[in-house]
C-alpha positions in Angstrom: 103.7 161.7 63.8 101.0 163.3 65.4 98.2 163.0 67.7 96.0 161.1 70.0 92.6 161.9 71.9 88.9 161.2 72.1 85.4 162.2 70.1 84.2 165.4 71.3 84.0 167.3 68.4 81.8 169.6 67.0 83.3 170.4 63.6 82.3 172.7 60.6 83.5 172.1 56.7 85.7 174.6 55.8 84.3 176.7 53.0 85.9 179.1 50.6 86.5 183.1 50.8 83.6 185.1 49.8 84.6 187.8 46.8 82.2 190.3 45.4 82.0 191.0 42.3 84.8 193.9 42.4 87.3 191.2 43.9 87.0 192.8 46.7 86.4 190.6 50.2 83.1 190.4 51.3 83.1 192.0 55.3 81.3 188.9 56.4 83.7 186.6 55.1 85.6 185.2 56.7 89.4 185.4 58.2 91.9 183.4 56.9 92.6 182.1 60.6 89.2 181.5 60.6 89.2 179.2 57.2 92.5 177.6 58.7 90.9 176.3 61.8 87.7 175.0 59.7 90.0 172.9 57.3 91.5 171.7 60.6 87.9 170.7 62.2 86.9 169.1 58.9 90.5 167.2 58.8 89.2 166.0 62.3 85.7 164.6 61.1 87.6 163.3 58.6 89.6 160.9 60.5 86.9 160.1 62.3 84.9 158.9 59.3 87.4 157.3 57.5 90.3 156.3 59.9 93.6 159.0 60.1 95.4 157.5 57.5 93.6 158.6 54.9 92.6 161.6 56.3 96.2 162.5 57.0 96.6 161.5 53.4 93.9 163.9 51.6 94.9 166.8 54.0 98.5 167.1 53.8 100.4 168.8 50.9 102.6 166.8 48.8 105.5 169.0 49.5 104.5 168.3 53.3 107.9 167.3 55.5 107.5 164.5 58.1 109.5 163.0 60.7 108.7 159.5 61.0 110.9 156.5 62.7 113.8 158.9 63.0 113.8 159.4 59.8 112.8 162.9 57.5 111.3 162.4 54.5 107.9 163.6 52.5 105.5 163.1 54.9 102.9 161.8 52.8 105.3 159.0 51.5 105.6 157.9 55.1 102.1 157.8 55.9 101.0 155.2 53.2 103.6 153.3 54.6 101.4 153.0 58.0 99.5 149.8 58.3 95.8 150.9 58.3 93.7 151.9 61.5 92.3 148.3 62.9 88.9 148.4 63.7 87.8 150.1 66.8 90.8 152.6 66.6 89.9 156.1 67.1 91.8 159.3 67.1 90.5 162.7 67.4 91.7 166.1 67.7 90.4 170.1 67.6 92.3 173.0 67.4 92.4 175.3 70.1 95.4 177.6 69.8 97.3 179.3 66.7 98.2 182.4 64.5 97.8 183.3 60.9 100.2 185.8 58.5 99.1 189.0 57.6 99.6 188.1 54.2 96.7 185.2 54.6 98.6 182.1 53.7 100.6 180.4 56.2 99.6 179.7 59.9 99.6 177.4 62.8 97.3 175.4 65.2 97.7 173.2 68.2 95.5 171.7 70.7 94.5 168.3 73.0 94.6 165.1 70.7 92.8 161.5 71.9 93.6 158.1 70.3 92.5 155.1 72.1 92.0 151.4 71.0 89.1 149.3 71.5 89.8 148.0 75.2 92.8 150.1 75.9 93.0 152.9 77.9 93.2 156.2 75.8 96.3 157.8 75.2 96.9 161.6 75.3 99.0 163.9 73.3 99.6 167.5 71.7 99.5 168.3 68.1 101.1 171.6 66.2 100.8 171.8 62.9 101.8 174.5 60.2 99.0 175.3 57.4 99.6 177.2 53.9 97.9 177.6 51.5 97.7 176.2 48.3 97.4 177.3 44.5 94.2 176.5 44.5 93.0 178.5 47.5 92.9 175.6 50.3 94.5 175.3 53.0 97.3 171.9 53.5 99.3 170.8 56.3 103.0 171.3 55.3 104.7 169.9 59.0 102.9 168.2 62.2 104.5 167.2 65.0 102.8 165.7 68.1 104.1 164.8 71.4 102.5 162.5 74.5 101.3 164.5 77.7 100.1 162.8 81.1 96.8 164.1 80.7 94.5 166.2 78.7 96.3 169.4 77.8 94.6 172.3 79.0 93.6 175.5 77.2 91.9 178.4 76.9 88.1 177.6 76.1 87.2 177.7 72.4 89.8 178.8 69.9 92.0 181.3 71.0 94.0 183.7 68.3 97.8 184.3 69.8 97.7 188.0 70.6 99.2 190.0 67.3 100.3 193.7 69.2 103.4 194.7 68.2 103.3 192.8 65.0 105.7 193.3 62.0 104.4 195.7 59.2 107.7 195.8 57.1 109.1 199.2 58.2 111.9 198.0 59.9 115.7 197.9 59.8 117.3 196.1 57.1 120.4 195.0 59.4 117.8 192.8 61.6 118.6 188.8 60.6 116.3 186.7 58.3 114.4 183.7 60.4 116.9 181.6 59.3 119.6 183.2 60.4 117.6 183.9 63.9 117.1 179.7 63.8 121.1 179.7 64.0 121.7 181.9 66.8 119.1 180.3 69.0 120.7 176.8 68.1 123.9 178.5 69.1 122.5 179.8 72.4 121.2 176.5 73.5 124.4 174.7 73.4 125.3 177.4 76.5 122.5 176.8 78.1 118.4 175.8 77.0 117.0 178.5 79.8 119.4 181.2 78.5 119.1 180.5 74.8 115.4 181.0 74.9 115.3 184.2 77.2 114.8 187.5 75.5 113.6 185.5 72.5 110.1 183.9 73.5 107.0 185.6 72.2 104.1 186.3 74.3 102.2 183.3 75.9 105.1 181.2 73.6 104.3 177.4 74.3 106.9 174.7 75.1 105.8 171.2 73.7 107.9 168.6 75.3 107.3 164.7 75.4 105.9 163.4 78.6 105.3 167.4 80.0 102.1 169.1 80.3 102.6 172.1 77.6 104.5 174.8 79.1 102.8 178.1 78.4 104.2 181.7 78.9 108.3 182.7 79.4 108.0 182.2 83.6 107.1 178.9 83.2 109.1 177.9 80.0 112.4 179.4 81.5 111.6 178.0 85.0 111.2 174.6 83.7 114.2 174.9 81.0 116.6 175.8 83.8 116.4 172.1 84.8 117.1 170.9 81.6 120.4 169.4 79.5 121.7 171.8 76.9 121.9 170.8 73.6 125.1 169.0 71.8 124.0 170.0 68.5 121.3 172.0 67.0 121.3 172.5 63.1 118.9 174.4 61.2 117.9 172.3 58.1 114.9 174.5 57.1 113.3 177.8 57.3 110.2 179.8 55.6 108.2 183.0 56.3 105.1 183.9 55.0 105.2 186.7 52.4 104.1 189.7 55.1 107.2 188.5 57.0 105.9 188.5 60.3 105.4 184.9 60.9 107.1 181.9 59.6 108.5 178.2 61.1 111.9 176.4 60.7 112.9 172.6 61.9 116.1 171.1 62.3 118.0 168.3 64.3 119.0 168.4 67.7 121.4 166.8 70.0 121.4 166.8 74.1 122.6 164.3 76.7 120.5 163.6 79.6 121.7 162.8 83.1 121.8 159.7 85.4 118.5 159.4 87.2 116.9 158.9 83.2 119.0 155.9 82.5 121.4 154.6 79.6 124.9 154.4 79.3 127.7 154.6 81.2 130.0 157.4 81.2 133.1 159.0 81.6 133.4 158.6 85.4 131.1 155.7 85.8 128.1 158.5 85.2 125.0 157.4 83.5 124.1 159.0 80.8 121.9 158.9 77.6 121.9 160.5 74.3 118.9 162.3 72.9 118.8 163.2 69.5 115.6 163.9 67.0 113.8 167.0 65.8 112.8 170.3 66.1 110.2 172.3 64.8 109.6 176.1 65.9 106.7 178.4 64.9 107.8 182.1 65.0 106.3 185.4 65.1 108.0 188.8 64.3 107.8 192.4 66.0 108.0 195.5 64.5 111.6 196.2 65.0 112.2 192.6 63.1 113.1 190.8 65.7 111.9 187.5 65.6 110.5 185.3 68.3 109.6 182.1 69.0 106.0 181.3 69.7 105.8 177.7 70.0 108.9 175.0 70.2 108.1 171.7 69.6 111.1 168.6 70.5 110.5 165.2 68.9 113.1 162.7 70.1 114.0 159.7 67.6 112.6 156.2 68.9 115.5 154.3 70.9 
């Protein structure tokens, strides 16, 4: 499931909305995206206190969808099935990129991750996960999804809000698709080809999470690298919410591509080598104010072979 990095962190507790006594919100209160990131940071300690399993346990929803051993399931179901943390096992994380709603209840983060055992090199890695909040007020992971990187992923310094110009504000035309519907066509487009699916429909500074890839950041780079890349076999949307001001929301689905010789596996027609990829998908995306929507970060999380 997710994440892996080292302890740097310097992490607040997330603390609750301020409301005066008219029920109105108090200006120094603060933001929603600002609340989000602090549940994140204290999430973090967390795991750091107590080992990740039970952090990912008291931090995830219970309606919370994981994808675990190739398998989709309720990701908290899956996590007590983890054998616990052994001894010396760290994993830390902070969030350093994401978005909230206008409507105040369902955002994103990602950033650099850190796990290493005691003795063992550390291991590196890049986490995205989708926040909303719950009844009672808090904030709870509903998906994360985490991939390996090379190195340390890089980002902007300190926690950096995706920019918001241009953002939905629900005058718009009614014939533009829901982000369902969007999900489809882009599935569609990819079984063309990956760099032509995805141009025209990347968000500013999007992000491209790929396994073994430094995050791709921005639609040059994203296309540039996607033009070398397999298209997909099969891409089905199995899920898709927005938040309530409809300008941002996530969907995840399954996905099939074939990848070619020089990455090894079976032979093919011809004598070719090929090898299947399949696994999931998750997207985060943001809408403009015509209602288009577009996708601000694309995650791929290949089954285990």
């Amino acid at each position: 499931m997710r994440r892996a990095t080292c302890a740097w962190l310097g992490v607040v507790a997330a603390f609750a909305v301020a409301i005066d006594l008219t029920g109105a919100q108090s200006p120094n209160a603060p933001t929603a995206f600002e609340v989000m990131a602090d549940t994140e940071r204290a999430f973090a300690r967390r795991a750091l206190e107590v080992g990740w399993k039970q952090a990912f346990l008291d931090y995830f929803a219970e309606e919370a969808v994981g994808f675990q051993a190739g398998e989709v399931g309720l990701a908290k179901t899956q996590i007590a099935k983890n054998p616990d943390p052994p001894a010396g096992f760290t994993l830390a994380w902070e969030p350093r990129h994401g978005d909230m709603s206008g409507s105040g209840e369902l955002g994103f983060l990602t950033g650099p991750v850190l796990s290493q055992a005691e003795g063992r090199p550390p291991r590196h890695q890049v986490y995205a996960s989708i926040w909303k909040r719950q009844r009672d007020g808090t904030f709870k992971v509903v998906l994360d999804v985490g991939v390996p990187t090379p190195r340390v992923a890089a980002f902007s310094p300190g926690l950096e809000r995706a920019a918001t110009t241009n953002r939905f504000s629900g005058d718009y035309d009614d014939r533009t698709p829901p982000l369902a519907a969007a999900d489809n066509v882009l599935n569609s487009a990819l079984r063309a080809s990956q760099a032509r699916g995805y141009r025209g429909r990347l968000a500013p500074n999007a992000r491209l999470h790929r396994p073994g890839v430094q995050p791709l950041v921005g639609e040059t780079r994203i296309l540039a690298w996607l033009a070398g890349q397999p298209r997909f076999t099969l891409g089905d949307g199995r899920y898709a919410e927005s938040a309530r001001s409809g300008d941002l929301g996530y969907t995840w689905g399954t996905y099939q591509l074939v990848r070619p010789a020089a990455e090894a596996g079976s032979r093919g027609r011809g004598g070719q080598t090929v090898r299947g990829e399949e696994g999931f998908y998750a997207r985060v995306w943001t809408r403009e104010r015509t209602g288009q929507w577009r996708v601000a970060l694309d995650v791929l999380q290949p089954q285990p072979r």
